[in-house]
C-alpha positions in Angstrom: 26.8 22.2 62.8 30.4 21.0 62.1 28.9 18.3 59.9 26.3 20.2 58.3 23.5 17.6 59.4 20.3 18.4 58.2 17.0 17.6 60.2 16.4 14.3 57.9 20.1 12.9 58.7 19.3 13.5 62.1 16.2 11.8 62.1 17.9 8.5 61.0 20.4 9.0 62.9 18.3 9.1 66.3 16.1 6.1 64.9 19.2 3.7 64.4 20.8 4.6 67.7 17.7 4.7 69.7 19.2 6.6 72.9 17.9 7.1 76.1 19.1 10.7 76.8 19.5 13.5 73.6 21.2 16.6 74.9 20.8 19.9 72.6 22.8 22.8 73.8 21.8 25.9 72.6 22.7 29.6 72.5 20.0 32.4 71.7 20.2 32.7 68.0 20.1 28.8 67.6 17.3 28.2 70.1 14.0 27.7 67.7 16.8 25.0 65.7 17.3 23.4 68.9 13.1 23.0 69.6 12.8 21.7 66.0 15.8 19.3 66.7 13.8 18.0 69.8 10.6 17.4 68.0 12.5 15.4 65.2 14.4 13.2 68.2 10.7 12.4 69.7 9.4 12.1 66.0 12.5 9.2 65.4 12.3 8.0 69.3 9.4 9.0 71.3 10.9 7.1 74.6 14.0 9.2 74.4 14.5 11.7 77.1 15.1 15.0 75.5 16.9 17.7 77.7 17.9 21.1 76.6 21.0 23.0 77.8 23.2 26.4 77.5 22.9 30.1 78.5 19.8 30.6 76.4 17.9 27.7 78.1 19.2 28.3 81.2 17.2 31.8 81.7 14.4 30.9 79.6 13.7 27.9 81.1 10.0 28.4 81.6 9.4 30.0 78.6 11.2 27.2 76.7 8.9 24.3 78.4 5.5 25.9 77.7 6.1 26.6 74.0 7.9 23.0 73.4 5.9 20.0 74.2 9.1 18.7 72.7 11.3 19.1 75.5 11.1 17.4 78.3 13.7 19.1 81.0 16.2 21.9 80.9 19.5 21.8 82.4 20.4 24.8 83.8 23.8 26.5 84.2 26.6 23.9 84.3 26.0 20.6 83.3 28.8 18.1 84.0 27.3 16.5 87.2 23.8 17.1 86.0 24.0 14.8 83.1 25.2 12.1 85.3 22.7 11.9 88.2 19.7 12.6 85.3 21.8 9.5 83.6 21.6 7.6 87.0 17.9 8.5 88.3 16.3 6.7 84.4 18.7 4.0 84.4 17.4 3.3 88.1 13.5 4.9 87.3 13.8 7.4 90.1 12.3 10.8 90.1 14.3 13.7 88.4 12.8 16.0 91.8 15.9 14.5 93.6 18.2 16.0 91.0 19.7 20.3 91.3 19.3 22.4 88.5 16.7 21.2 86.4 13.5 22.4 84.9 10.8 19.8 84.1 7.7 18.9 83.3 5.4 17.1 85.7 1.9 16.6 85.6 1.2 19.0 83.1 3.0 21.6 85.4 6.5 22.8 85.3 8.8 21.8 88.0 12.0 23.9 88.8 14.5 22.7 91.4 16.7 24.6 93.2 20.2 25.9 91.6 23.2 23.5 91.5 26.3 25.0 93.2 28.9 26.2 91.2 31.8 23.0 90.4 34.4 24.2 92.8 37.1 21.8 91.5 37.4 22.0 87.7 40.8 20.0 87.8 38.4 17.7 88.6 36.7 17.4 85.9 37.4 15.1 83.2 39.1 15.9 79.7 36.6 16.3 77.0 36.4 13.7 74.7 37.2 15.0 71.5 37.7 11.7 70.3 34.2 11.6 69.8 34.2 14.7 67.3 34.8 15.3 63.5 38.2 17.3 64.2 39.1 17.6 60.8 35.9 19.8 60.4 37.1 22.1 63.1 39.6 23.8 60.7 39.9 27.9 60.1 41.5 28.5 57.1 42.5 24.7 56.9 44.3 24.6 60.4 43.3 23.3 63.5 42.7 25.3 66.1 41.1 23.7 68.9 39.5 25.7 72.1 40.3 25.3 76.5 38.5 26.9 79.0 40.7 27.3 81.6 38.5 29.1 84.2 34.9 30.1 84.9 33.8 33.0 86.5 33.7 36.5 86.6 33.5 39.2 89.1 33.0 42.1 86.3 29.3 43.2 86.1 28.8 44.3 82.3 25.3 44.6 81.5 25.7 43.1 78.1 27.3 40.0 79.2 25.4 36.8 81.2 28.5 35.4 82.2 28.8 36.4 85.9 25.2 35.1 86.5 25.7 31.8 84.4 29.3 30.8 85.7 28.8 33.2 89.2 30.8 35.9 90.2 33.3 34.0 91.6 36.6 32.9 89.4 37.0 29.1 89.5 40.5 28.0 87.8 42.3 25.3 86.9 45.7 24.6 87.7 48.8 25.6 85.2 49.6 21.7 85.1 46.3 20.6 84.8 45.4 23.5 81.8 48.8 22.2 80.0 48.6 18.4 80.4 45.1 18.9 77.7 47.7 21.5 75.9 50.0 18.6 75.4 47.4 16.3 75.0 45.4 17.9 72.4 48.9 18.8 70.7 49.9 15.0 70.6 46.7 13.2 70.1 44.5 15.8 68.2 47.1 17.4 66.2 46.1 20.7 67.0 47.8 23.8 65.6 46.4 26.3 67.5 44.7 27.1 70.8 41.9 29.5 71.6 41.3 30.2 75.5 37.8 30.4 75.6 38.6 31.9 79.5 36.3 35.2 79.4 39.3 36.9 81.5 42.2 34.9 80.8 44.7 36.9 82.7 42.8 38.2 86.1 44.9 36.0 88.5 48.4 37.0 86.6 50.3 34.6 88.9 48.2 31.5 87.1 49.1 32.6 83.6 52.1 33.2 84.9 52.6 29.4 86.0 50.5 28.2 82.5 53.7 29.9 80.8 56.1 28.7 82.7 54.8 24.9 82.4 54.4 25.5 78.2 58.2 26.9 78.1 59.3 24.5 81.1 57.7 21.4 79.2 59.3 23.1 75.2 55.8 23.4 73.9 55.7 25.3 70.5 52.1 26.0 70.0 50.4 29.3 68.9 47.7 30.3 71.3 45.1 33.4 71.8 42.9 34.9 74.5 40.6 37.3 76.0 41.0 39.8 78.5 40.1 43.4 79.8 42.6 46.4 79.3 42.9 46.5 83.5 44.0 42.9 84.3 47.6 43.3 82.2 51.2 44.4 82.5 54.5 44.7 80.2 55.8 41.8 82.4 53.6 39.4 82.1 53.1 40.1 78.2 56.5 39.6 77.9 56.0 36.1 79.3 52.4 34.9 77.3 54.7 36.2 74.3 57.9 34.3 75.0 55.0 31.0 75.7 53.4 31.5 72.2 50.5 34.2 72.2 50.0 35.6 69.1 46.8 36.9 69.8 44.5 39.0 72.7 41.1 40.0 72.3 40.2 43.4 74.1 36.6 44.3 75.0 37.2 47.8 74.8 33.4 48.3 74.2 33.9 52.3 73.3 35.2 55.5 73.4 32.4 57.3 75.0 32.7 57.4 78.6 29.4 57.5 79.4 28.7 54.3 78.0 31.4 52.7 79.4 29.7 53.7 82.4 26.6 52.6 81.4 27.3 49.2 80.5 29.6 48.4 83.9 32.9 48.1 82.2 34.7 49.8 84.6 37.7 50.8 82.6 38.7 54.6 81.1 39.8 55.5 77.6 43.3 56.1 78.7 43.5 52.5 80.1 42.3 50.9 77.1 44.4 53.1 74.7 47.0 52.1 77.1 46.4 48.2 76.6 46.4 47.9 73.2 49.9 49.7 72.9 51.4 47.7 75.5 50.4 44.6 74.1 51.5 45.4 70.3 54.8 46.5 72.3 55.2 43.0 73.4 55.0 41.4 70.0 51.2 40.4 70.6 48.8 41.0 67.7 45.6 42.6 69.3 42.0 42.3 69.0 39.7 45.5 69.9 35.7 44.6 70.6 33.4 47.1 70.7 29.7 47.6 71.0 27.6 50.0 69.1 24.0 51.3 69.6 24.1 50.8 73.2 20.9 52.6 75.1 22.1 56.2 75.5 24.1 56.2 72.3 23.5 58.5 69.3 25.2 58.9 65.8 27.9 61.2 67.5 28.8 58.6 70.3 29.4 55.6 67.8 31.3 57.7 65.2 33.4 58.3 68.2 34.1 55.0 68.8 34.8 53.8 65.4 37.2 56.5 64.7 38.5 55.6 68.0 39.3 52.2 66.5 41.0 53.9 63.5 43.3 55.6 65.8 44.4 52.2 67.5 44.7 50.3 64.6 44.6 47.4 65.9 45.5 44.0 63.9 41.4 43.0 63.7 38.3 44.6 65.4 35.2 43.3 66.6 31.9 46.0 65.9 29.2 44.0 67.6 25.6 45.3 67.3 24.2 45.8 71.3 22.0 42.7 71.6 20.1 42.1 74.5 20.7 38.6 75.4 18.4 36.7 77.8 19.5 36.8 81.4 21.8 40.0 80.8 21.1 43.7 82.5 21.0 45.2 78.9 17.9 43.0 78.0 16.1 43.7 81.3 17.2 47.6 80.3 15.4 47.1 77.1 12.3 45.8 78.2 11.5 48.3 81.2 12.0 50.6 78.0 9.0 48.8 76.3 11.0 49.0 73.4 10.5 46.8 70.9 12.4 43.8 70.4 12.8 41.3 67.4 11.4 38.6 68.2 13.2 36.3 65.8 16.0 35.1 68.0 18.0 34.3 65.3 18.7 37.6 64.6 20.3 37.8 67.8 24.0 37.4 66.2 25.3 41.0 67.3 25.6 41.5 63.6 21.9 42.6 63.4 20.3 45.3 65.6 17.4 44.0 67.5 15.8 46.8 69.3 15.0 50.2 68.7 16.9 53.0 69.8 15.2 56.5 69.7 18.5 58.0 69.5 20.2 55.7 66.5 18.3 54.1 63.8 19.2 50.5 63.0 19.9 52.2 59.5 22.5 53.8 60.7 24.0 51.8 62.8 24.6 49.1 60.1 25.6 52.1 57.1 28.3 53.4 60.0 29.2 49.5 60.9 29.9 48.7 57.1 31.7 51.7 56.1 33.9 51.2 58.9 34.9 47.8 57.4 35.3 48.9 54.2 38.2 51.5 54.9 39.5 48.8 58.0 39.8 45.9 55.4 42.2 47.6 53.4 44.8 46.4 50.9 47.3 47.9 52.9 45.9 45.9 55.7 46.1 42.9 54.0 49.7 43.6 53.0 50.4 44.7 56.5 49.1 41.1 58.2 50.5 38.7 55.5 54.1 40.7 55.7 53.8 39.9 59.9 54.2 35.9 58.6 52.4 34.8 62.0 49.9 31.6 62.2 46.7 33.7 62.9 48.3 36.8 61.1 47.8 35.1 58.0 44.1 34.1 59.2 43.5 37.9 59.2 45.3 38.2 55.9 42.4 36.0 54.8 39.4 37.5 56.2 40.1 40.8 54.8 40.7 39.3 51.6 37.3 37.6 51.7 35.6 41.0 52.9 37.4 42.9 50.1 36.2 40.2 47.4 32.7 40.5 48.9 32.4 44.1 48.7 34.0 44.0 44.9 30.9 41.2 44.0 28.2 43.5 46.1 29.5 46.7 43.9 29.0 44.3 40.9 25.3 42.9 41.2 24.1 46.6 42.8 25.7 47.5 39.4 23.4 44.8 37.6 20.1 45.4 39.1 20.9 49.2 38.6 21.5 48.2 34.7 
């Protein structure tokens, strides 16, 4: 995607290299790309092995193998060690049966092998070789921001979210050195700017921030960083430390103001304690992102305008208004379906932008009007004065995208005007 390679460039691409394995990852709304990227590999290189992998193959594993002749295994759940013994068994032409955590076909019949345990030790685990990538495409704004995952795991159920059943329940983390050794690296040999923690709770064991902090300020590391976390797992202490370290940024899954559907997606956080968060971490000097989701199963016109004004209240320095999307392999879509609502079936729609179910309660009319008017009065020129007067690295990113919101709605006024005459 970084390089914009159309189906054609791939093509040649795959005929002149002529490899063994092609791995396509693939999330839900890029999963019918990813089938027609398989069939051009076989098309350019019939004797390649072509193996699918990601959350959205992972749980639609079956599903995936009957409909694409194309494919011929999925990897499921985390492939590190999977790759390599699939790498092993065709350079040595033994059977992939042997291998965990694969869906194949055999025979004409689909084979599934038992589940691969969880990678216990993710120090482990080697660097990943960005050398290999286009960095100077991975750019916001022109600077570089480039990602870590410094954990995997989660022990929060929320019916939205597949992570828990992807990565397991459990919290696997690396070790403060280890997480800031590829800091420094990626720093010193990739020239990054920025880093995103791509952890999905960054701060649930505090003591381990607490230790990635103290290595950043220990080692004189000035680098700009931001994560994710839940309004329950901080404190004014350790803010205080991720700010001194260089976070500019947390992301807060708030989700919504209506109790009942916090309860109703799992969260297991109040309205107080989230109210709560996002002052305490603007009190520590840390911009703060609020995510929340509308249309939810149970929610009505009332509940979302709730939420939204919610979000007005907070004013928060950016918010996330995702669109409940019933992902593959999450308690929301198994929700949806014992609802025999309907579902889109274009998976492409599935970018949380878009609804893709029907809720008797909320039309996906309204849901979008209440989405965009929200934005409109959000992105503000105020706002945009407000963020580019902070000065900060992703302050000015903000700056940006409301400028480029505020330019859009002035050109869809515009050709609305036009067609109106």
């Amino acid at each position: 995607m970084a390089l914009q390679m159309g189906f054609e460039e791939i093509k040649s691409k795959i005929s002149s290299l002529k490899p063994y394995i092609v791995g396509i990852t693939s999330m839900t709304p890029t999963i019918e790309s990813a089938i027609k990227t398989a069939a051009i590999v076989k098309e350019a290189h019939p004797e390649a092995l072509v193996i699918l992998g990601g959350v959205h193959p992972t749980f639609m594993d079956k599903e995936i193998l009957q409909k694409a002749s194309d494919v011929d295994a999925i990897v499921r759940g985390e492939g590190e060690q999977t790759i390599v013994e699939i790498a092993s068994v065709l350079a040595h032409g033994e059977k992939l049966t042997e291998i965990a955590g694969i869906t194949f076909k055999e025979n004409g019949k689909i084979v599934r092998t038992p589940d691969r345990p969880y990678i216990e030790d993710l120090d482990g685990l080697p660097t990943p070789a960005f050398k290999h990538f286009p960095l100077e495409r991975y750019k916001v704004f022109g600077r570089r921001i480039l990602p870590i995952v410094s954990s995997r795991g989660c022990p929060f159920q929320c019916s939205f979210c597949v992570t828990s059943r992807f990565f397991g329940r459990k919290v696997r983390m690396r070790s403060p050195k280890n997480v800031v050794d590829e800091i420094d690296l990626l720093i010193k040999e990739y020239r990054a700017e920025a880093i995103t923690f791509y952890d999905d709770t960054f701060t649930y064991d505090k003591k381990r921030v607490e230790g990635i902090c103290d290595e950043i300020l220990g080692r004189g590391i000035d680098v700009s960083w931001d994560c994710q976390t839940r309004a329950d797992q901080v404190s004014p202490e350790l803010l205080a430390k991720m700010r001194r370290a260089g976070c500019e940024v947390i992301t807060l899954g708030v989700e919504s103001a209506s109790q009942n559907v916090l309860k109703a997606v799992g969260k297991g956080t109040t309205i107080k304690q989230n109210e709560d968060a996002v002052k305490m971490i603007k009190k520590a000097g840390i911009s703060v992102v609020t995510s929340v989701i509308v249309g939810y199963p149970g929610e009505n016109v009332e509940s979302v305008r709730q939420t939204l004004d919610f979000l007005k209240r907070l004013k928060p320095d950016d918010a996330y208004v995702c669109v409940a999307t019933p992902y593959p392999g999450t308690e929301l879509y198994r929700l949806v379906k014992e609802k025999g609502w309907e579902m889109v079936q274009d998976y492409s729609k599935y970018d949380t932008l878009t609804p893709v179910f029907e809720n008797p309660l909320i039309s996906k009319e309204e849901i979008l009007e209440m989405r965009r008017k929200f934005y409109d009065g959000f992105y503000s020129p105020i706002y945009i004065l407000r963020q580019a007067f902070k000065g900060g690295f992703y302050n000015r990113i903000l700056a940006r995208i409301a400028v480029n919101h505020f330019i859009w709605r002035l050109k869809s006024a515009f050709k609305v005007k036009l067609a109106k005459g």
